[in-house]
C-alpha positions in Angstrom: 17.1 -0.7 13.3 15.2 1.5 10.8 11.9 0.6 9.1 11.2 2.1 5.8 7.3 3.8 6.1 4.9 3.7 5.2 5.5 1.3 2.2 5.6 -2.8 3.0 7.5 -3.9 -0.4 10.2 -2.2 -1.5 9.1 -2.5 -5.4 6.7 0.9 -4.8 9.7 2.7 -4.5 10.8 4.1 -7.1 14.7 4.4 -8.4 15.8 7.4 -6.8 13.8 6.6 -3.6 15.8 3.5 -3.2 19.4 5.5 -3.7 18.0 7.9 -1.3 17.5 5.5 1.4 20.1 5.3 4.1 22.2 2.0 4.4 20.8 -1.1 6.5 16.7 -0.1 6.1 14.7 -2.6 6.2 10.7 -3.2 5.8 8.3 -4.2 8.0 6.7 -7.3 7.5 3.4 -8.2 8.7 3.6 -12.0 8.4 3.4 -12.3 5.1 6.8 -11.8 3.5 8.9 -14.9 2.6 10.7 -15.7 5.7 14.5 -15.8 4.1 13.7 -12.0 2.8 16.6 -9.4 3.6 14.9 -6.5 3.2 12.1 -7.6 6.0 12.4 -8.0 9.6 8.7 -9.4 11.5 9.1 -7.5 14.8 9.1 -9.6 17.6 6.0 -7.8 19.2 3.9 -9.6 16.4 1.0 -11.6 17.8 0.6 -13.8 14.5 3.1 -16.0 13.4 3.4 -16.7 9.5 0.8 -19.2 9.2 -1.6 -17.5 11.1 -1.4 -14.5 9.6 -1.5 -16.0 5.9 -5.0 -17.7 7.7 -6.2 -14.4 8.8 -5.9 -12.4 6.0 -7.1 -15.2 3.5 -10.3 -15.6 5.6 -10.8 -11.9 6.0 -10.6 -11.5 2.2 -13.0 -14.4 1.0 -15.4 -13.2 3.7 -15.2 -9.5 2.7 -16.3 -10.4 -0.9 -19.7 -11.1 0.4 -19.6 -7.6 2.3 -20.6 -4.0 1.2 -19.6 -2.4 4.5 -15.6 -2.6 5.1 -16.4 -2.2 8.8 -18.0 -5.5 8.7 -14.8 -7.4 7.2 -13.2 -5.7 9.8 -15.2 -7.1 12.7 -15.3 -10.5 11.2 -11.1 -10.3 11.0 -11.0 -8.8 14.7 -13.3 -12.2 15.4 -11.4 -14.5 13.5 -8.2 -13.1 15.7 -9.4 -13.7 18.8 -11.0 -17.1 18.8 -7.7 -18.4 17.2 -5.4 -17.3 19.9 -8.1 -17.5 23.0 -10.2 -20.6 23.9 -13.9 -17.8 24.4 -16.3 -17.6 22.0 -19.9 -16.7 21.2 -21.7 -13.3 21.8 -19.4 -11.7 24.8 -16.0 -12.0 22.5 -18.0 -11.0 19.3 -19.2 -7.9 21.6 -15.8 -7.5 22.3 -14.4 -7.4 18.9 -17.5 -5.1 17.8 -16.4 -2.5 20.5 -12.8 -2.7 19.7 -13.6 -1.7 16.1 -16.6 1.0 16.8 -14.4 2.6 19.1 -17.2 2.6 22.6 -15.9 2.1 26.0 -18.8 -0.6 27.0 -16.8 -2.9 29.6 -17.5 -6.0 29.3 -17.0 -8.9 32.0 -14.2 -11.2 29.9 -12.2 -8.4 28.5 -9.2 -8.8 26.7 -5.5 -7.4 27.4 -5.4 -3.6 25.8 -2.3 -4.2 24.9 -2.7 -7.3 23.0 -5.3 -6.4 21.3 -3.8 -3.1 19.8 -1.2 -5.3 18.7 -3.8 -8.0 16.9 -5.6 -4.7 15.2 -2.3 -2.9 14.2 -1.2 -6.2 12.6 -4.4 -6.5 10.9 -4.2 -3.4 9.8 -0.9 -4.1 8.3 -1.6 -7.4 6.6 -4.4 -5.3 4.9 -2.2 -2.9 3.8 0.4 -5.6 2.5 -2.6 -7.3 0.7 -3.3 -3.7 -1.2 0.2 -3.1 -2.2 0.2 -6.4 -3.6 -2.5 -5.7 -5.3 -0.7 -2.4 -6.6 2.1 -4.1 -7.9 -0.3 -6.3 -9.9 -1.9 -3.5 -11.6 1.6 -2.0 -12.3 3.0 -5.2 -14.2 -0.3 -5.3 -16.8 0.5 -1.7 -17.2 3.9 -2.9 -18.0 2.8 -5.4 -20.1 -0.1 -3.7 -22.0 2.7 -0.7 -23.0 5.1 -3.5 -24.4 2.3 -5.1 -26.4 0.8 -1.7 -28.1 4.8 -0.6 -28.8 4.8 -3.9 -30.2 1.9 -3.5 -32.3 3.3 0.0 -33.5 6.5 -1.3 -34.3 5.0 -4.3 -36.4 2.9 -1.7 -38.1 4.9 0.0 -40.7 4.0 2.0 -44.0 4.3 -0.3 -46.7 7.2 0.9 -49.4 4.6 1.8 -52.5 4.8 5.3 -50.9 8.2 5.6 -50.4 8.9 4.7 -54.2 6.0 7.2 -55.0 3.0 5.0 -55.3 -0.1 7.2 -55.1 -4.0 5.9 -54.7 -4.8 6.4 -58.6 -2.2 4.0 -59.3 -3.3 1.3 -56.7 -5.6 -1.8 -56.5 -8.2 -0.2 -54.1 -11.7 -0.2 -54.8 -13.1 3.2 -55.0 -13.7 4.6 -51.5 -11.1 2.2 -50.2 -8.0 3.6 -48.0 -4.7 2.5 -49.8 -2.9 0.3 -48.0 -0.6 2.4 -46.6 -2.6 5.0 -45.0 -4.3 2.0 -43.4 -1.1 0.8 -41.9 0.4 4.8 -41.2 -3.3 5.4 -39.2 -2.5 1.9 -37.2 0.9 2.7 -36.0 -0.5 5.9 -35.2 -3.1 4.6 -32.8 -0.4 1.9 -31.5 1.8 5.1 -30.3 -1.4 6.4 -28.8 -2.2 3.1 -27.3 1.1 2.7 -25.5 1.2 5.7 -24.1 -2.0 4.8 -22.4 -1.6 3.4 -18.6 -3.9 2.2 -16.3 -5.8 4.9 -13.9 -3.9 5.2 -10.7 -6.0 4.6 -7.4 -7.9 7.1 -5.9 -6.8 8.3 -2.6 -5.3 6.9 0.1 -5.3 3.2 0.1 -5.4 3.4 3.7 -4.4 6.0 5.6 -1.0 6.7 6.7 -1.5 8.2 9.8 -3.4 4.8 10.7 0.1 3.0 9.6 2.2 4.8 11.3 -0.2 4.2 14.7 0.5 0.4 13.6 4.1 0.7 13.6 4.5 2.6 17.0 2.3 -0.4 18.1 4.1 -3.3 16.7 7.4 -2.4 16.6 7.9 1.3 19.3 11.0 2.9 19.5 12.4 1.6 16.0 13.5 5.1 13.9 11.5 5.3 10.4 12.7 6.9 7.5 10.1 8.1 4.9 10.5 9.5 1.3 6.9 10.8 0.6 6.9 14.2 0.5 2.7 14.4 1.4 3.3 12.7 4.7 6.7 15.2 5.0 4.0 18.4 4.3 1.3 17.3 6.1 3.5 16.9 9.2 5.2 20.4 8.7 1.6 22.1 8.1 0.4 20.5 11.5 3.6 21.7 13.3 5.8 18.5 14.5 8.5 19.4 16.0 11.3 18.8 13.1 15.2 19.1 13.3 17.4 19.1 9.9 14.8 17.0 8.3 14.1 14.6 11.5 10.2 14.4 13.1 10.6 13.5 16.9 7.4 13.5 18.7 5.1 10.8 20.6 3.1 8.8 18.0 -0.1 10.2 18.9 1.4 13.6 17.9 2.0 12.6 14.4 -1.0 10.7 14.0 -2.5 14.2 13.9 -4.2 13.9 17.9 -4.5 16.5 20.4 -3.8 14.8 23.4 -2.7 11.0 23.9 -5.7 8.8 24.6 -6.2 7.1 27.5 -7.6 4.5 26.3 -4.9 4.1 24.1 -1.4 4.6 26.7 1.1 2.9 23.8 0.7 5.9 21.2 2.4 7.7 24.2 6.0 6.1 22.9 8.3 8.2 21.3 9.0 8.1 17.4 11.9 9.4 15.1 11.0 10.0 11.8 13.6 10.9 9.2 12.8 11.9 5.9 15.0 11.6 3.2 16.3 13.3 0.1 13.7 12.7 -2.3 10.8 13.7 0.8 12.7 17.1 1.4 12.6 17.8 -2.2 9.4 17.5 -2.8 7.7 18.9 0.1 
């Protein structure tokens, strides 16, 4: 199977991207995609089902809106994770979750399988990132909509005929100083044209970084083939000299995540990845 990266919802892509793709790709769905969708598969290495990932990300959300430091949301996620799938609690598992996140090698007496728990933060990760796309495509459809109201306006906004049958000011019913009527309405469509040309400012950045995607993936679902059309990701993988064959990345996932050396801490970014990039990728890089 091939997983489309690092997009979640094939609505970001744009027309030609979608022609571009190769037959049968699918996307990868955290746990939060509707469960009778063909373009998603939830890989089998997931350690939330549906309904707990909807929970986690819902509780993670309304907590964060009482946080200034996204590290914190994350720890309270992380926490959230493990007290729903294990029966420990209290100060050794919230240790736990804070050394997961930091990053420290403190060893702690009740520790938790490696394994799993890269697979609860790469899911996490992911059910983020779904939540931001989302919030992407929301931003695009009032962009939408704000355009088709402005060419609205313009459209309803005509010069009236007095000029076209050669109507001048002097021979109008405006008080002095007052526009005529019709330069009124011509400066109004004007402005409407401006107006829906107007579109909402695009994010800045990254909304998270697709180096720490593509780690998630290698996690959640290693050995599936990806297939990419972003020509940043293509360049940036060229310029830090991934091995590449007729447009095909092939190297360990720690490789393209732009390490050295593979962890030890971290043994699973030692599987292999294929990453094909596609027309619209090799264009543009």
């Amino acid at each position: 199977m091939t997983l489309f990266f690092p997009h979640l919802h094939p609505a970001l892509l744009s027309t030609s991207e979608r022609q571009a793709l190769p037959e049968g790709v699918r996307f990868l769905d955290p746990g939060l995609a509707p469960a009778d969708s063909q373009d998603h598969v939830l890989p089998e290495g997931a350690p939330f089902d549906r309904r707990l990932a909807k929970a986690i990300l819902a509780d993670t959300m309304r907590f964060g809106e009482s946080m200034s430091n996204p590290r914190d949301i994350a720890v309270h996620g992380l926490l959230q994770q493990v007290q729903a799938l294990a029966p420990e609690s209290g100060r050794l598992v919230l240790a736990e979750v804070e050394r997961s996140v930091s990053g420290e090698g403190v060893q702690l007496a009740a520790a938790v399988d490696p394994q799993l728990e890269a697979r609860r933060q790469a899911q996490t990760l992911l059910l983020l990132a779904w939540n931001l796309e989302e919030r992407i495509l929301d931003l695009r459809q009032i962009e939408v909509g704000l355009r088709k109201s402005w060419a609205r306006l313009g459209e309803s906004v005509t010069p009236v005929e007095e000029a076209e049958h050669g109507i001048t000011a002097e021979h109008s019913d405006c008080e002095p100083g007052e526009k005529p009527d019709h330069e009124s309405d011509a400066e109004a469509l004007a402005l409407g044209n401006v107006l829906s040309g107007l579109g909402l400012p695009e994010p800045d950045g990254e909304a998270l970084p697709w180096r720490r995607i593509l780690e998630s993936f290698a996690v959640l679902a290693p050995g599936q083939e990806l297939v990419t059309a972003d020509a940043d990701i293509v360049s940036a993988l060229r310029e830090a000299g991934v091995p590449e064959a007729n447009g095909v990345f092939a190297a360990p996932a720690w490789r393209l995540s732009g390490l050295d050396r593979c962890p030890l801490a971290r043994p699973w970014l030692d599987v292999p990845v294929r990453l094909v990039c596609v027309a619209a990728a090799k264009g543009g890089a």
